[in-house]
C-alpha positions in Angstrom: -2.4 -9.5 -10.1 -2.5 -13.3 -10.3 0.9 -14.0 -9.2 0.6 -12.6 -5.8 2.1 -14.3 -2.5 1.5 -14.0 1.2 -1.4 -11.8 1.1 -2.3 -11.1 4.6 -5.1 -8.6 5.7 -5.9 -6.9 8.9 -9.6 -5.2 10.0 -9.5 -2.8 13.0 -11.8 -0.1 14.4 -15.3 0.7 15.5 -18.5 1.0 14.0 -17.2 4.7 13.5 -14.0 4.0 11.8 -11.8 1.2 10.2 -8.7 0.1 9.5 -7.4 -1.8 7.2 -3.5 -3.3 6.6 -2.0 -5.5 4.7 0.8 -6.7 2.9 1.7 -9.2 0.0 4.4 -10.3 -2.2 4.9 -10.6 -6.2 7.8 -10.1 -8.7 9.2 -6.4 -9.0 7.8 -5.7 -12.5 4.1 -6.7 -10.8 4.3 -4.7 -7.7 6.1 -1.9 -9.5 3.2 -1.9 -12.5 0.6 -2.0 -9.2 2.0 0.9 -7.9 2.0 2.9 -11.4 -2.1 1.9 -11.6 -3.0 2.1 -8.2 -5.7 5.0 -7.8 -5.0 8.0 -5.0 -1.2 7.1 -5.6 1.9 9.0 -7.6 4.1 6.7 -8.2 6.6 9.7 -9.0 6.1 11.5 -5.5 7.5 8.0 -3.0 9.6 9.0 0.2 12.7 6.6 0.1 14.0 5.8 3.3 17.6 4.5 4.2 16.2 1.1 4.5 15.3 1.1 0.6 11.8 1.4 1.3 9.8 3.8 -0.5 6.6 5.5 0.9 3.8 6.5 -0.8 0.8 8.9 0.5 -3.0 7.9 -0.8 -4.9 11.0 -1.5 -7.7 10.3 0.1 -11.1 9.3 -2.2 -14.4 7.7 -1.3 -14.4 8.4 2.2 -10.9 7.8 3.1 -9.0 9.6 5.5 -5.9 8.6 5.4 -3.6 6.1 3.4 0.2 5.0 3.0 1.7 2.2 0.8 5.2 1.0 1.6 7.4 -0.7 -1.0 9.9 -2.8 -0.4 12.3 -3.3 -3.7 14.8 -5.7 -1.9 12.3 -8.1 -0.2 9.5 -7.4 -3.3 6.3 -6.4 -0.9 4.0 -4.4 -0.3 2.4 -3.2 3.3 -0.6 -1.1 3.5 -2.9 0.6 5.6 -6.1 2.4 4.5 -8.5 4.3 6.9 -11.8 5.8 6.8 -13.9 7.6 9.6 
């Protein structure tokens, strides 16, 4: 994804669990093309909510307990947050 912009990345939790989120910004077609080949995610199974933004659950894989990715279509990002315990 070379064409990224304002990646930002956040680290929380213990030495029994982290956290990570995040967020970045790229044309619609990239993010949209992320989404489709991002592992743990259906791009056909997103939550829209009034806002526009559309959630998606991660199905959890390699020791991660819980995941969401939220895209934003009008503002073209992407926030995340990924945890494992």
């Amino acid at each position: 994804m070379g064409s990224n912009k304002d990646f930002q990345i956040k680290t929380s939790g213990s030495s029994f669990s982290r956290t990570f989120s995040g967020s970045f910004s790229a044309e619609r077609s990239i993010l949209e093309k992320w989404l489709q080949d991002s592992p743990g995610l259906n791009f056909n199974q997103g939550t829209r909510f009034k806002s526009g933004i559309i959630r998606y659950t991660i199905s959890p894989s390699d020791g991660a307990g819980f995941g969401t990715v939220d895209f934003d279509p009008k503002e073209n990002m992407i926030y995340f947050t990924i945890s494992w315990s």
